[in-house]
Each structure stands twice: as structure tokens, then as C-alpha cells.
Backbone as CSV, one residue per row, in Angstrom:
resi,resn,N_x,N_y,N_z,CA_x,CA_y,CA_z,C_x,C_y,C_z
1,UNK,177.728,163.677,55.097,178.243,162.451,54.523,179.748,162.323,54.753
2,UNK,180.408,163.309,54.256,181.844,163.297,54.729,182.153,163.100,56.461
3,UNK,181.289,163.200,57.189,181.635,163.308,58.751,181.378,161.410,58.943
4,UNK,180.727,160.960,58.144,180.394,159.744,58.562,181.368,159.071,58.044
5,UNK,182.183,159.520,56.800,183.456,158.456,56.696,184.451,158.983,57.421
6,UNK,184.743,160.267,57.867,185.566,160.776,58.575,185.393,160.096,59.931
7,UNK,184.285,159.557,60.446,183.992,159.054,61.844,184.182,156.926,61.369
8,UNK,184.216,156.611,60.354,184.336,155.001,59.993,185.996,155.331,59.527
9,UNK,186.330,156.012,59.260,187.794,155.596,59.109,188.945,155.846,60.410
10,UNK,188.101,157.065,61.470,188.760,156.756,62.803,188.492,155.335,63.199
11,UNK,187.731,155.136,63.576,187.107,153.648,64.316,187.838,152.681,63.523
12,UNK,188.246,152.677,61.951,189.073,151.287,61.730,190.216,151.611,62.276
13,UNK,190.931,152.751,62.371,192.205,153.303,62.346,192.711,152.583,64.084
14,UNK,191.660,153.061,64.811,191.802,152.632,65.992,191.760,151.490,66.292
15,UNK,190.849,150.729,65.623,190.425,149.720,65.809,192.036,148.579,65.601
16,UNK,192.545,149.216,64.455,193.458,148.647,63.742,194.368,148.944,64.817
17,UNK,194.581,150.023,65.128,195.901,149.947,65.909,195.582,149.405,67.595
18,UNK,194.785,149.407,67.701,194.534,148.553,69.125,194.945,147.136,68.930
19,UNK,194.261,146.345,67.848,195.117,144.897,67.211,196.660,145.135,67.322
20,UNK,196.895,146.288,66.799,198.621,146.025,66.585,199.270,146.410,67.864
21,UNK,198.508,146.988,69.054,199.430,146.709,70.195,198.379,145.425,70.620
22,UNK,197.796,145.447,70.542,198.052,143.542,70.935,198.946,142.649,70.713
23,UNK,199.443,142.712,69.045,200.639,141.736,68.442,201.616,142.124,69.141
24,UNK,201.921,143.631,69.580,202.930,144.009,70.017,203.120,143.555,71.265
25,UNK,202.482,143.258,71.980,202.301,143.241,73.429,202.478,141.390,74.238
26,UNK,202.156,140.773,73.027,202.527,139.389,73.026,204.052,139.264,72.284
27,UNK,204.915,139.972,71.361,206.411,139.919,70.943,207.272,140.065,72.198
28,UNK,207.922,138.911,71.856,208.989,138.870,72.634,210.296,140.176,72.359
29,UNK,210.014,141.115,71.157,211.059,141.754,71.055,210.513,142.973,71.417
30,UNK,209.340,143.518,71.834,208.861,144.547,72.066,209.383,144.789,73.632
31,UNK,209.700,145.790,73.897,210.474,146.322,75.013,209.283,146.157,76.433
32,UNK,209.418,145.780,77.346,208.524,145.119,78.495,207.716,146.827,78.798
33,UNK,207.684,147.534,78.706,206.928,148.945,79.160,206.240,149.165,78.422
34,UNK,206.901,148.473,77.000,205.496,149.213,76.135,204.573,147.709,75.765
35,UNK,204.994,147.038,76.146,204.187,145.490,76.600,203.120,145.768,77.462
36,UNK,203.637,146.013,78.882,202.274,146.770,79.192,201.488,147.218,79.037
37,UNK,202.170,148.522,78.360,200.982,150.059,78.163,199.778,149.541,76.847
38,UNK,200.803,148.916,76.207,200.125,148.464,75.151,198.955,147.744,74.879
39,UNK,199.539,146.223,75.941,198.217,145.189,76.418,197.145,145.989,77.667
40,UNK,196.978,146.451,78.148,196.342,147.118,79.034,195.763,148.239,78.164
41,UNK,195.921,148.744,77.040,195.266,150.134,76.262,194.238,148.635,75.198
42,UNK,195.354,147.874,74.546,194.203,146.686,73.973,193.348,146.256,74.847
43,UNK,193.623,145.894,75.742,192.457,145.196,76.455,191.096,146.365,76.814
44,UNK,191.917,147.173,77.196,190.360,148.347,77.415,190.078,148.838,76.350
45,UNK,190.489,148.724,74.919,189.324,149.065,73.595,188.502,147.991,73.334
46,UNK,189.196,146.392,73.679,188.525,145.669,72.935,187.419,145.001,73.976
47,UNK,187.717,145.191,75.130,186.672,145.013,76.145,185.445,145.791,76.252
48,UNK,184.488,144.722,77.028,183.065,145.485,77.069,182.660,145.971,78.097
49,UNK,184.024,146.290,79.077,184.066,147.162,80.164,184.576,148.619,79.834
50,UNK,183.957,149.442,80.906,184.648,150.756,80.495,184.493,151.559,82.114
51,UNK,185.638,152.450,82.154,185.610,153.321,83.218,184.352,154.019,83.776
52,UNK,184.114,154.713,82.430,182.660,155.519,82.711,181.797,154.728,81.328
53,UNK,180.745,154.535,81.624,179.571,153.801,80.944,179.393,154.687,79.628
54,UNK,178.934,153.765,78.852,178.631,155.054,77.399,177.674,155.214,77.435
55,UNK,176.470,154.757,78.094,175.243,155.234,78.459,174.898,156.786,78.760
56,UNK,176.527,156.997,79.523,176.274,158.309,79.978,176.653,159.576,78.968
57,UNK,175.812,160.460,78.923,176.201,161.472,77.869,177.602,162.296,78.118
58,UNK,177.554,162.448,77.358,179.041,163.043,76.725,180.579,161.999,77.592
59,UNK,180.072,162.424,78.914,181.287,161.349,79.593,181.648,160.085,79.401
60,UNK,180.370,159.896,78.614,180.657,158.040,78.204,181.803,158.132,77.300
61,UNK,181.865,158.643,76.375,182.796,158.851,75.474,183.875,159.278,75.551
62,UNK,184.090,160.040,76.436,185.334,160.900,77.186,186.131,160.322,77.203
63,UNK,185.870,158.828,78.005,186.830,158.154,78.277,187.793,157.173,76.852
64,UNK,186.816,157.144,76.376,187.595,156.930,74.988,188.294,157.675,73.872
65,UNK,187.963,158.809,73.896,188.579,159.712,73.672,189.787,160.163,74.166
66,UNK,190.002,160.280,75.374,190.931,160.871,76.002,191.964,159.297,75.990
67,UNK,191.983,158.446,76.959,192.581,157.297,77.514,193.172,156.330,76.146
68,UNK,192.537,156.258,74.850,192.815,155.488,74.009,193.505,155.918,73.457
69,UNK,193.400,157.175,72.670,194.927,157.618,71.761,195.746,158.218,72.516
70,UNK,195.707,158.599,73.878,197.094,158.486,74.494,197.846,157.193,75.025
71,UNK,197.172,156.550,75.265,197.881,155.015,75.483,198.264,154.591,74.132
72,UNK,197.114,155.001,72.962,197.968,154.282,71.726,199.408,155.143,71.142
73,UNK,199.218,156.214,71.331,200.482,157.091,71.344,202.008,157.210,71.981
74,UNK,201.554,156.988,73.347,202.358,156.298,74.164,203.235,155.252,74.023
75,UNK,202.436,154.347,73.867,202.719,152.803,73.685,203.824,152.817,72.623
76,UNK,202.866,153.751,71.155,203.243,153.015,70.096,205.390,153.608,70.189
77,UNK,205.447,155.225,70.889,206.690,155.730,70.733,207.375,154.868,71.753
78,UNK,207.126,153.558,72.082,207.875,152.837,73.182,208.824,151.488,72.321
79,UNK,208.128,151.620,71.230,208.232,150.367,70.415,209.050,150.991,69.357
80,UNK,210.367,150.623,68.273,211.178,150.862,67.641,210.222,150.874,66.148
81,UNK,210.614,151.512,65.336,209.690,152.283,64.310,210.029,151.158,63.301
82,UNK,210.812,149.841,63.261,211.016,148.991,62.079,209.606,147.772,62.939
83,UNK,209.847,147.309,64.082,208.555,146.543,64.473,207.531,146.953,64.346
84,UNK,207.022,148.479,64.896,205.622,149.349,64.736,205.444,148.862,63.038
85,UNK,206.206,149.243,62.314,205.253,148.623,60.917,204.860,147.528,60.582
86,UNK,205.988,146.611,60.953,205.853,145.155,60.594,204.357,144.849,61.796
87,UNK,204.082,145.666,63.039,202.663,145.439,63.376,201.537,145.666,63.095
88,UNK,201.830,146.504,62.496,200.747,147.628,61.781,200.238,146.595,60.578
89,UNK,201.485,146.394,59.782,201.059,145.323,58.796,200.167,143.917,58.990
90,UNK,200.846,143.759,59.948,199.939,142.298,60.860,198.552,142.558,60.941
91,UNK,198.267,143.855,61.707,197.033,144.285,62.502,195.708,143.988,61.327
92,UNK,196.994,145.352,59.742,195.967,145.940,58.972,195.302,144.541,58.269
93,UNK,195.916,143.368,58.346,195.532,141.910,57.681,194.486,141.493,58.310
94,UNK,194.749,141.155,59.477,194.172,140.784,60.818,192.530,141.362,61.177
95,UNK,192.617,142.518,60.819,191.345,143.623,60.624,190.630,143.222,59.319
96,UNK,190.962,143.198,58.313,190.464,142.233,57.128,189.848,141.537,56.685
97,UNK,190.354,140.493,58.101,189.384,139.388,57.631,187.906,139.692,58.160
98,UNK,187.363,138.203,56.966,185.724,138.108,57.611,185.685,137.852,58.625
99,UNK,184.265,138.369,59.298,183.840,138.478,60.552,182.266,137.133,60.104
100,UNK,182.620,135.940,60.829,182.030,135.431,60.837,180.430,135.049,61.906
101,UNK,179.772,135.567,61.242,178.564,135.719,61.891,177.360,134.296,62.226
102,UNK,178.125,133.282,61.807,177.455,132.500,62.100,177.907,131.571,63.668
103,UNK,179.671,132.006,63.613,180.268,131.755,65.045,179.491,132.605,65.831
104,UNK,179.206,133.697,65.491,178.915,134.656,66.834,177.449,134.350,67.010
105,UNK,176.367,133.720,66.113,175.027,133.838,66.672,175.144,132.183,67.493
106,UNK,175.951,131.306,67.103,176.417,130.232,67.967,176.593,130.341,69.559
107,UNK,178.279,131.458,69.768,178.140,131.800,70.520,177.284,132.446,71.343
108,UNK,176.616,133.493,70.569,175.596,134.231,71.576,174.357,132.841,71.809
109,UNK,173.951,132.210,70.973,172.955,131.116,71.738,173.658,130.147,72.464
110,UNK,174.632,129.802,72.607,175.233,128.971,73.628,175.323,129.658,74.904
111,UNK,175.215,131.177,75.078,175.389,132.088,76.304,173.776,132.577,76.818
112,UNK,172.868,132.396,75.668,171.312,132.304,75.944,171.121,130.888,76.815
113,UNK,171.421,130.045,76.424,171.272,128.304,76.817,171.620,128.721,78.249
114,UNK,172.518,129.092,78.212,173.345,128.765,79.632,172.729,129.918,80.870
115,UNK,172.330,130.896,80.559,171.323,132.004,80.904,169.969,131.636,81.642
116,UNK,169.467,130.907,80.336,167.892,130.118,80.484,168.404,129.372,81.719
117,UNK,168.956,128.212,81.565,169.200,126.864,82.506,169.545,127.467,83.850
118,UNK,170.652,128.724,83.766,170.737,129.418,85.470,169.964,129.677,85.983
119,UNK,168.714,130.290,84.952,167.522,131.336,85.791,166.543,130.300,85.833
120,UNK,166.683,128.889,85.309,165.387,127.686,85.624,165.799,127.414,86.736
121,UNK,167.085,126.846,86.857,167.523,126.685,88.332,167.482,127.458,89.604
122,UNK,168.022,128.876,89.129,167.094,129.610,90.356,165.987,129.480,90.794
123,UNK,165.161,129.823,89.495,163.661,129.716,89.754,163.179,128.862,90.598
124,UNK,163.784,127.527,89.966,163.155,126.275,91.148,163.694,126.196,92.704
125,UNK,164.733,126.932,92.354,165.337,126.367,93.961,164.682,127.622,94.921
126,UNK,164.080,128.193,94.445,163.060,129.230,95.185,161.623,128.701,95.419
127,UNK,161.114,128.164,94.627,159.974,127.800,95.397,160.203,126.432,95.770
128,UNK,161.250,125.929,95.937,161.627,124.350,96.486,160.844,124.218,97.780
């Protein structure tokens, strides 16, 4: 039981600080290197791409393991320790809110719709 909040409070932790180099990474006062490292470490947590697949055992994970808290580590000692909070603060809000589930079954059936209608159209233009 303890390993399972020990494993939900990494994942917000990360989760959280991947948001806050995002904020960081769009500030105009955040220093251009760690703008980078930063948006490029957000974009590969919050994306549904990955180097190595998580399908794959143990290596799936590797890559998140290894690549994410050193980019978030990285990043974050690039950025001056009075902004890092004021992002952190942003993030930890930002993380907070509701997760609205009625946008997302929207979205996901607007991406079914559009799915169906490609593969009717294939379909037909094959036995045309």
C-alpha cells in the first residue's frame, strides 16, 4: 500500500513539474537554454510519443526514467530559484484543476467520426 502512494505521488510530482517547465519555457524571463531543455523535456512527458515504446518490458520505461528527471533537473538548475517557485506555484494550480471528461469523450468521438468517414472512403475507393 505504501509503494502505491509512493508510486502516485512521483507521477503528480512529475507530472507537476513537467507543467512548470512548460510555463517556464513559454516566459519571456526564463533564460533561452533552459527554454529549450525545458520545452523539449515537456513536450516528451506530455506526448504520446516515446523513444522506446512502453510496450516493451523494462526498456519501455527506461526511457522515462532515465531522460525525464534529468532534463527536469537540468532544466530546472538553468532557471533562477525566485521564478522556479513562482512556476512551481503556477504548475501546482494548473495540476488541480478538474479534468473534464466530458470534453475528452467529445473529443475522442469527434476523432472516431473522422476515423469511420476515412476508412468509408477508403473502403469505397477500393472497390470503385
Amino acid at each position: 500500500m505504501q509503494d502505491a502512494n509512493w508510486a502516485r505521488r512521483t507521477a503528480h510530482r512529475l507530472r507537476r513539474d513537467a507543467h512548470m517547465l512548460w510555463i517556464a519555457a513559454r516566459d519571456p524571463r526564463t533564460p533561452f537554454l533552459a527554454k529549450l531543455i525545458g520545452g523539449l523535456v515537456a513536450a516528451y512527458v506530455l506526448s504520446p510519443i516515446d523513444f522506446i515504446p512502453d510496450f516493451i518490458p523494462v526498456f519501455g520505461l527506461l526511457d522515462e526514467l532515465i531522460v525525464v528527471p534529468v532534463g527536469l533537473w537540468f532544466a530546472s538548475k538553468l532557471v533562477p530559484d525566485r521564478l522556479m517557485r513562482e512556476y512551481r506555484a503556477a504548475a501546482d494550480i494548473a495540476v488541480e484543476r478538474p479534468v473534464s471528461r466530458l470534453g475528452a469523450l467529445l473529443v475522442i468521438g469527434l476523432w472516431v467520426t473522422v476515423a469511420v468517414f476515412v476508412a468509408l472512403q477508403v473502403w469505397s475507393l477500393r472497390y470503385w
